[in-house]
N, CA, C and O atoms as a MOPAC input file, in Angstrom:
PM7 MOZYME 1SCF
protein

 N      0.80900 1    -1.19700 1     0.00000 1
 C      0.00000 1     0.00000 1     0.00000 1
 C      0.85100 1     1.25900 1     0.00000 1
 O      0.44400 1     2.38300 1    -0.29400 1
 N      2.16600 1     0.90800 1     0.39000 1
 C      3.17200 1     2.61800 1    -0.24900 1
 C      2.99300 1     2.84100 1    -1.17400 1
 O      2.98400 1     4.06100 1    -1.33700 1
 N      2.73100 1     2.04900 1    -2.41700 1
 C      2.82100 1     3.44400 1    -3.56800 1
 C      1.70900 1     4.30000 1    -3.56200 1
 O      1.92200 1     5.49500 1    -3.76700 1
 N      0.27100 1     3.81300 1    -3.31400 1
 C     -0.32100 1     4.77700 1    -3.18100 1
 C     -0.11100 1     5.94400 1    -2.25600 1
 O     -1.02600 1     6.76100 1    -2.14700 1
 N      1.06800 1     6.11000 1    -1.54200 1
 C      0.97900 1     7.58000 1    -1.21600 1
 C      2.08900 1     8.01800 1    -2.08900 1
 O      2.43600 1     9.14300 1    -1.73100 1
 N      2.69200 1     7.64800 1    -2.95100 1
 C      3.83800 1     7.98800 1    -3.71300 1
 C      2.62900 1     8.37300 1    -5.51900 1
 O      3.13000 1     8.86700 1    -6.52900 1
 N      1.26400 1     8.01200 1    -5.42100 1
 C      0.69600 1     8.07500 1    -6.52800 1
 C      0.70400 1     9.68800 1    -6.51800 1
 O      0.47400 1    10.55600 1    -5.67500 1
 N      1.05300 1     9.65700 1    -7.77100 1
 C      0.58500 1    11.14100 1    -8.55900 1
 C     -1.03300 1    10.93900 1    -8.79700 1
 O     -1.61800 1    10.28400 1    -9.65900 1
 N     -1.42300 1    11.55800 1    -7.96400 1
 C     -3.05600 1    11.63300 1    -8.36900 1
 C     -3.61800 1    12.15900 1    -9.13900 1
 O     -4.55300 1    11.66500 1    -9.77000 1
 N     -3.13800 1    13.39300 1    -9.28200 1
 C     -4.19400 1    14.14200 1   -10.86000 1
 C     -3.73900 1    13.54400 1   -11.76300 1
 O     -4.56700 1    13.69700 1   -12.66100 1
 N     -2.61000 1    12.69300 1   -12.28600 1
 C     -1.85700 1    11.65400 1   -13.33000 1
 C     -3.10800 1    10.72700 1   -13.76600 1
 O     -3.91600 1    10.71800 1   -14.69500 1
 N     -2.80400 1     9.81900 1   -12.42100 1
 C     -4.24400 1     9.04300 1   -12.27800 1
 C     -5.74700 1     9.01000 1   -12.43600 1
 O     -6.58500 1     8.22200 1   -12.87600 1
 N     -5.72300 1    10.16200 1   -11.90800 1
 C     -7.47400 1    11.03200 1   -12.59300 1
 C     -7.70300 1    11.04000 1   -13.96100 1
 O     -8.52800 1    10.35900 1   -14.57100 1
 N     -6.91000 1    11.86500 1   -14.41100 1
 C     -6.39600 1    12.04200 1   -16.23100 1
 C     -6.58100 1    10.58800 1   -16.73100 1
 O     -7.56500 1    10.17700 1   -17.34500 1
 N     -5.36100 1     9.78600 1   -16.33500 1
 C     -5.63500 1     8.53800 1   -17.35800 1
 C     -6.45200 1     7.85900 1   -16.81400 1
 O     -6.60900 1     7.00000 1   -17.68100 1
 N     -7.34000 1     7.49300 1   -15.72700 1
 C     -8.60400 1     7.02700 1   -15.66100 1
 C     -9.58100 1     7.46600 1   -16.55600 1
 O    -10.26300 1     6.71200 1   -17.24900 1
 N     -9.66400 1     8.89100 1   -16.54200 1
 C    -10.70000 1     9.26700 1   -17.64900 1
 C    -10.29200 1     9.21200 1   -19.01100 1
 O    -11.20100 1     9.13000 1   -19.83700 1
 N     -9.28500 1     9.23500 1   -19.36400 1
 C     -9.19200 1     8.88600 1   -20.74700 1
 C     -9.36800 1     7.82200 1   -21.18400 1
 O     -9.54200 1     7.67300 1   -22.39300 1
 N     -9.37300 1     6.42400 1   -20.01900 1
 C     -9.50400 1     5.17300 1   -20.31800 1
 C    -11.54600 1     5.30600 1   -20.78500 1
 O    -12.17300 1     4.50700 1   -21.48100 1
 N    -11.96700 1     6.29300 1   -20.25100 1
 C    -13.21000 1     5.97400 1   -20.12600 1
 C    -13.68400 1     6.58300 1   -21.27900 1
 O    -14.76000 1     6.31700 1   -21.81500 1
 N    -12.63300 1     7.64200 1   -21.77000 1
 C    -13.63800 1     8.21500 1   -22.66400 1
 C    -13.06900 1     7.74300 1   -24.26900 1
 O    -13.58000 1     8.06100 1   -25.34300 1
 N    -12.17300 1     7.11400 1   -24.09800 1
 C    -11.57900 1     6.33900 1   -25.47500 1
 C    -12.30700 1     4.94300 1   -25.28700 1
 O    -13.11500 1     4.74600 1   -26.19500 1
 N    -12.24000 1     3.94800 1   -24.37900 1
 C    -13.19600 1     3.32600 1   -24.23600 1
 C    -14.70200 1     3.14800 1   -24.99500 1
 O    -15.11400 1     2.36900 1   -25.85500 1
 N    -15.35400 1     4.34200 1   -24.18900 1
 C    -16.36500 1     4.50100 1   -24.68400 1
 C    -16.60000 1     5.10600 1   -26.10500 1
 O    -17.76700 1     5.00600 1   -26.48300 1
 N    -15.50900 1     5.87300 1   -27.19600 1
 C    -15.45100 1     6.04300 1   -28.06600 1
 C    -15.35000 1     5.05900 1   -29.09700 1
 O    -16.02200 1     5.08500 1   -30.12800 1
 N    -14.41500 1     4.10300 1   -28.77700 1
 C    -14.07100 1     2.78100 1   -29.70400 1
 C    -15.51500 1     1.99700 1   -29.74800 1
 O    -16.15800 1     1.73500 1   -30.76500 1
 N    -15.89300 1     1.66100 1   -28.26500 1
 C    -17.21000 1     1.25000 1   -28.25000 1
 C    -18.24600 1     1.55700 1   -29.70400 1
 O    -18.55700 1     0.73900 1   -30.56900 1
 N    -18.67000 1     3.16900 1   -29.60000 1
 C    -19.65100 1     3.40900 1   -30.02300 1
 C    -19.06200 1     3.42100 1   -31.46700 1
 O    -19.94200 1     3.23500 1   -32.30800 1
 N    -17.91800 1     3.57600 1   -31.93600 1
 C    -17.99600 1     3.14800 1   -33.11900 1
 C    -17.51200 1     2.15000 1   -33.67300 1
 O    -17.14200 1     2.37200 1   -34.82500 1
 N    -17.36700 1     1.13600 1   -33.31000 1
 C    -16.90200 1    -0.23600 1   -33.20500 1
 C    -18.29800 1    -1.39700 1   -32.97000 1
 O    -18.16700 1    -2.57700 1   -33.29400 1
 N    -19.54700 1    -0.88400 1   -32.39600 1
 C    -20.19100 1    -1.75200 1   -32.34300 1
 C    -20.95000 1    -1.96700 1   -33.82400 1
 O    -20.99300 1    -1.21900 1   -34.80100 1
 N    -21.45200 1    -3.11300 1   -33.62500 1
 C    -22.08900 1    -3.58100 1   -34.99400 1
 C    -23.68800 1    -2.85600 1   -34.58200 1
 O    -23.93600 1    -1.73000 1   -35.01400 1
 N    -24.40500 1    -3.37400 1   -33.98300 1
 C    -25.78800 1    -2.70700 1   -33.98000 1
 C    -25.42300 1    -1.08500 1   -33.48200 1
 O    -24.31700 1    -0.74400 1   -33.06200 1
 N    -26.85300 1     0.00700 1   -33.66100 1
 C    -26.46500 1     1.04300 1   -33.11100 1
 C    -26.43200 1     1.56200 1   -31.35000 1
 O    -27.38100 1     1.88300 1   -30.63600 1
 N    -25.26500 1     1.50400 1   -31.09300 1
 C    -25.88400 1     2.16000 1   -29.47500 1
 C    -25.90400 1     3.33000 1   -29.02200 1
 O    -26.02900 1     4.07900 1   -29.99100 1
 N    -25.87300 1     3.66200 1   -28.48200 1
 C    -25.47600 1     5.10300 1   -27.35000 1
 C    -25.42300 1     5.46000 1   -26.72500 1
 O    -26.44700 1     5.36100 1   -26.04900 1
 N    -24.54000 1     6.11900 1   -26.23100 1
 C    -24.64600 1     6.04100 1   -24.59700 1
 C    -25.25200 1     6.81900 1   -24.24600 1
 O    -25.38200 1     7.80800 1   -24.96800 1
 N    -26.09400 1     6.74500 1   -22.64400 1
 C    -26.60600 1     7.70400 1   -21.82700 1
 C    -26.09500 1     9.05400 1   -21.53500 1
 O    -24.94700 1     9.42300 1   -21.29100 1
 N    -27.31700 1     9.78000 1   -21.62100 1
 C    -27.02700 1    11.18800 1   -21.36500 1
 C    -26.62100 1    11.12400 1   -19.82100 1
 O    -25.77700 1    11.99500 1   -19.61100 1
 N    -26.91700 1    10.41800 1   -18.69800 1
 C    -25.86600 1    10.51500 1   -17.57300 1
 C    -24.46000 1    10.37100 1   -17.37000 1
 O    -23.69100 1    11.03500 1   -16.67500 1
 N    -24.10000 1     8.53600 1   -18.73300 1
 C    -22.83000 1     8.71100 1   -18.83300 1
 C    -21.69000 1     9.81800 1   -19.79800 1
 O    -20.46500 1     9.82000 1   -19.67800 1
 N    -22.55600 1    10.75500 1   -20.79800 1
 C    -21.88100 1    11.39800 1   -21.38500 1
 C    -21.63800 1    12.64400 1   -20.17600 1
 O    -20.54300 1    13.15500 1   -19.93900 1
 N    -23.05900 1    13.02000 1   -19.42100 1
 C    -22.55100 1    14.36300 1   -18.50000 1
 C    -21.68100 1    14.05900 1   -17.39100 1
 O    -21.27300 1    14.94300 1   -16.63800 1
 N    -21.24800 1    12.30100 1   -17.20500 1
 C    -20.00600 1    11.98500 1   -16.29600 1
 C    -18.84200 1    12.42800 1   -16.46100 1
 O    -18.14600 1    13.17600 1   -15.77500 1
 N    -18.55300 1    11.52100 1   -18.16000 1
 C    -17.33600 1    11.61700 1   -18.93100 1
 C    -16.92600 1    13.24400 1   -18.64500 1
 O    -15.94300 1    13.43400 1   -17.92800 1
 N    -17.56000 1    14.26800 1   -19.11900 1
 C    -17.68100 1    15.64300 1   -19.41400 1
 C    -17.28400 1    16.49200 1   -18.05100 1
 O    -16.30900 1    17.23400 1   -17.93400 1
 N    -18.44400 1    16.14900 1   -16.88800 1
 C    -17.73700 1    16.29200 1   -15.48500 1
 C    -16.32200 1    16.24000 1   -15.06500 1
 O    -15.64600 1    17.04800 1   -14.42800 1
 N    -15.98300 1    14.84500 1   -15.68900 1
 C    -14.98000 1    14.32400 1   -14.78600 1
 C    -13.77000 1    14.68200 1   -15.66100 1
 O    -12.68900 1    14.22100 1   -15.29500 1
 N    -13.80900 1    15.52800 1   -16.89300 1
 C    -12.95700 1    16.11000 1   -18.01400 1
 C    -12.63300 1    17.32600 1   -17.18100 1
 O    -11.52400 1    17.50200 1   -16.67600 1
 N    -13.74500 1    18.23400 1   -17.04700 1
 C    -13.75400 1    19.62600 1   -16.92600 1
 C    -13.19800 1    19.56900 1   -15.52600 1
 O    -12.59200 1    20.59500 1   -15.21800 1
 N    -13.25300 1    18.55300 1   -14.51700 1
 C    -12.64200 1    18.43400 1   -13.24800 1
 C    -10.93100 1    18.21100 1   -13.15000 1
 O    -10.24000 1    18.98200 1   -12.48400 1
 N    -10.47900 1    17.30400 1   -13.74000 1
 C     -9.41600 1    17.09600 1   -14.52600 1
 C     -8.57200 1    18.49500 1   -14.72300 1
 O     -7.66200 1    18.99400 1   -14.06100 1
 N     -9.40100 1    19.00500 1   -16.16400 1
 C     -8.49100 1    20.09100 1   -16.27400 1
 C     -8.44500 1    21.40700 1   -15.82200 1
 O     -7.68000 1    22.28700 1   -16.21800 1
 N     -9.48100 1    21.50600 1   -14.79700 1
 C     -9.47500 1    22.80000 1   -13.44700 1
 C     -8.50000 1    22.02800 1   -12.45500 1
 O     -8.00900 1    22.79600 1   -11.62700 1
 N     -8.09400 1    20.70200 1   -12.32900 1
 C     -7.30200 1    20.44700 1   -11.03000 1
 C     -6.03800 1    21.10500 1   -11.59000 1
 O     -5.40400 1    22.03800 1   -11.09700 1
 N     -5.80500 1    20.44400 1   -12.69700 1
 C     -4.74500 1    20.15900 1   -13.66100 1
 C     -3.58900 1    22.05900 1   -13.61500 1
 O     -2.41900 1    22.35900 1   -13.38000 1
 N     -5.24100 1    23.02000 1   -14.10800 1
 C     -4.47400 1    24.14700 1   -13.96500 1
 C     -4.37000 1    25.01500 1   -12.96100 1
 O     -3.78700 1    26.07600 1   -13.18500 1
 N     -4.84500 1    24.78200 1   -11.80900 1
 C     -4.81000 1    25.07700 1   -10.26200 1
 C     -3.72800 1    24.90500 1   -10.29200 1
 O     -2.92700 1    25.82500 1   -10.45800 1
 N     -3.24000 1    23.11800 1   -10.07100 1
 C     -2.11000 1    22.95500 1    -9.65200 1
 C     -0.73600 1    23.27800 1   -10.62100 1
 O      0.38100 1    22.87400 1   -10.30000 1
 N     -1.01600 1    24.11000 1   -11.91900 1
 C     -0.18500 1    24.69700 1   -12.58300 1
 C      0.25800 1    26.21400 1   -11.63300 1
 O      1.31200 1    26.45000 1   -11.04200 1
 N     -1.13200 1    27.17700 1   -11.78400 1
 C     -0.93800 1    28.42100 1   -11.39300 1
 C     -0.16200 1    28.54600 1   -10.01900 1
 O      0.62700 1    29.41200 1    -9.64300 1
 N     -0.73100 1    27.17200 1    -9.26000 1
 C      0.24200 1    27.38300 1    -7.68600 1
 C      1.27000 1    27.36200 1    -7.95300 1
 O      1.88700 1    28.40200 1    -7.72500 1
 N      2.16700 1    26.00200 1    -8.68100 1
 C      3.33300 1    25.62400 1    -7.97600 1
 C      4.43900 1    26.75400 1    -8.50600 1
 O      4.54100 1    27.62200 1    -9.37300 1
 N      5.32000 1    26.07300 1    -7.23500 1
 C      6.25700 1    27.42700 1    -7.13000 1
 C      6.91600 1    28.14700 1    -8.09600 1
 O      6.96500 1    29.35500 1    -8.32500 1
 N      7.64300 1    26.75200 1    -8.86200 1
 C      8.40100 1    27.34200 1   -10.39800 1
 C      7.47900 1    27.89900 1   -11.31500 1
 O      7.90500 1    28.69900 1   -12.14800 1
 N      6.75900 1    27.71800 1   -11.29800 1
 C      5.76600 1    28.17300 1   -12.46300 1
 C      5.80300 1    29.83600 1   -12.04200 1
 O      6.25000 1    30.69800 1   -12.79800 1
 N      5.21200 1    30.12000 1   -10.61100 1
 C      4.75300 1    31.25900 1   -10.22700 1
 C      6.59100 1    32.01300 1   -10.38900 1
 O      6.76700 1    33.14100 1   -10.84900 1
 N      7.52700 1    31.28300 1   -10.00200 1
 C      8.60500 1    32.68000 1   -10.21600 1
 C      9.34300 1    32.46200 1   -11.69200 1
 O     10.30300 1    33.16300 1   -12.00900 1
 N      8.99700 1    31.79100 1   -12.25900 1
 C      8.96600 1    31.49400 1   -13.82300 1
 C      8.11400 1    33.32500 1   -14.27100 1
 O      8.52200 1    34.12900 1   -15.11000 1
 N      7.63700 1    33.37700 1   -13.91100 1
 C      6.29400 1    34.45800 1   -14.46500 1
 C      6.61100 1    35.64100 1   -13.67500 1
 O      6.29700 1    36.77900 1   -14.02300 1
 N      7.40600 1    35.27600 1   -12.32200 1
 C      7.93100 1    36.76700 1   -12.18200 1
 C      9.21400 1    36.83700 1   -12.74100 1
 O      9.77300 1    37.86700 1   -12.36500 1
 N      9.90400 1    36.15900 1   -13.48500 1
 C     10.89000 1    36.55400 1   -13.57300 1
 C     11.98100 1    36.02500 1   -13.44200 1
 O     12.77400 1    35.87000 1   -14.37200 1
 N     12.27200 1    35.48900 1   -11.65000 1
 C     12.88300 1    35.26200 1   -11.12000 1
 C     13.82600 1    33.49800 1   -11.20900 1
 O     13.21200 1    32.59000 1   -10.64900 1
 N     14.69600 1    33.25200 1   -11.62800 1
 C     15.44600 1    32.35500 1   -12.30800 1
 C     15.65200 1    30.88700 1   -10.96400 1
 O     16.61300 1    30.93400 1   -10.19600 1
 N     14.79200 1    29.90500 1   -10.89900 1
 C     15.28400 1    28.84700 1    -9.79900 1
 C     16.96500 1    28.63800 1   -10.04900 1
 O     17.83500 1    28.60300 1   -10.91900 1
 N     16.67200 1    28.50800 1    -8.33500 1
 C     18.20100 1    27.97700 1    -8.00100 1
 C     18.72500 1    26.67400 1    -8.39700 1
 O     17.97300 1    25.70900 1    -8.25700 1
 N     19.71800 1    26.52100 1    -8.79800 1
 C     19.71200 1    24.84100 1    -9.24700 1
 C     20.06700 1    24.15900 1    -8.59300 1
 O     19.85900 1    22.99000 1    -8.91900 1
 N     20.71500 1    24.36500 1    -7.45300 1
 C     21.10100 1    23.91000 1    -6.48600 1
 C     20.25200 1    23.53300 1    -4.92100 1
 O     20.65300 1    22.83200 1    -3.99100 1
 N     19.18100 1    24.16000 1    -5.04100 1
 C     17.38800 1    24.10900 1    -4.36100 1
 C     17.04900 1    22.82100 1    -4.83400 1
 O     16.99000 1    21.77800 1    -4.18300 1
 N     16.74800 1    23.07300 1    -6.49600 1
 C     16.35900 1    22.57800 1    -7.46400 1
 C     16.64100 1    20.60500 1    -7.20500 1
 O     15.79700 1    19.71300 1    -7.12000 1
 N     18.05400 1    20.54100 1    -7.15100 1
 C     18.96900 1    19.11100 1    -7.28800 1
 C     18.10300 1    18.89200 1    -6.21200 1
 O     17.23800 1    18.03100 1    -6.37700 1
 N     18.16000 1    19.61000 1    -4.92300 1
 C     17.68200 1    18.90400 1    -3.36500 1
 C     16.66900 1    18.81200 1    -3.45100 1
 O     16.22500 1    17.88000 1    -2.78000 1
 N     15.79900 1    19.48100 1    -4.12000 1
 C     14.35900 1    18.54100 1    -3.95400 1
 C     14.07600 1    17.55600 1    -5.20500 1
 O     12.89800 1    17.36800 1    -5.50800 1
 N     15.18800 1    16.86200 1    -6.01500 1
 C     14.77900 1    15.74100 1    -6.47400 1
 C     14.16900 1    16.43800 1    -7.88700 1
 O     13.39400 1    15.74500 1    -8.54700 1
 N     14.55000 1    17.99100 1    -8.43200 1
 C     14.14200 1    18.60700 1    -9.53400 1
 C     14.32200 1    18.91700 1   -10.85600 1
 O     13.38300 1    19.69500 1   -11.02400 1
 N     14.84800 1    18.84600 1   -11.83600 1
 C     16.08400 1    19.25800 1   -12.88300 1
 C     15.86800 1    20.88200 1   -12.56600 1
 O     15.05900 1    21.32100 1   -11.74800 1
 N     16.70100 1    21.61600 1   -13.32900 1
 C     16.84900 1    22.86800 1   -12.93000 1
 C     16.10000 1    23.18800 1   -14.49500 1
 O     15.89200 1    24.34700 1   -14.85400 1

């Protein structure tokens, strides 16, 4: 049960839903008779997209490099090495 605290979770979110929504794409055009899916499972897929990529750019706008990327300000590379980062 360690890796799950070592899981990258929004990683996991992402390719869960892509499993679901390629999945369900191959499905619907791959089947021989016609189907379709439910309007609950399309407003899931869609949910769980638009959730995805609001986590996705939250956790862009926070993190640190990003934010002194945008001021300006050049990471240390030597910070950088110690937390396990490329510079």
């Amino acid at each position: 049960m360690g890796f799950l605290g070592d899981l990258p979770t929004t990683q996991a979110r992402v390719l869960v839903t892509l499993l679901c929504v390629i999945g369900t794409a191959l499905k619907y055009t791959l089947s021989s008779v016609i189907w379709e899916p439910s309007y609950e499972w399309l407003a899931f897929l869609v949910l769980m997209s638009g959730l995805d990529a609001t986590q996705f750019l939250v956790k862009r706008k926070t993190d640190a490099n990003y934010v002194a990327a945008q001021a300006g300000v050049v990471p240390d590379p030597e910070l950088e090495a110690d937390r396990g980062k490329a510079p």
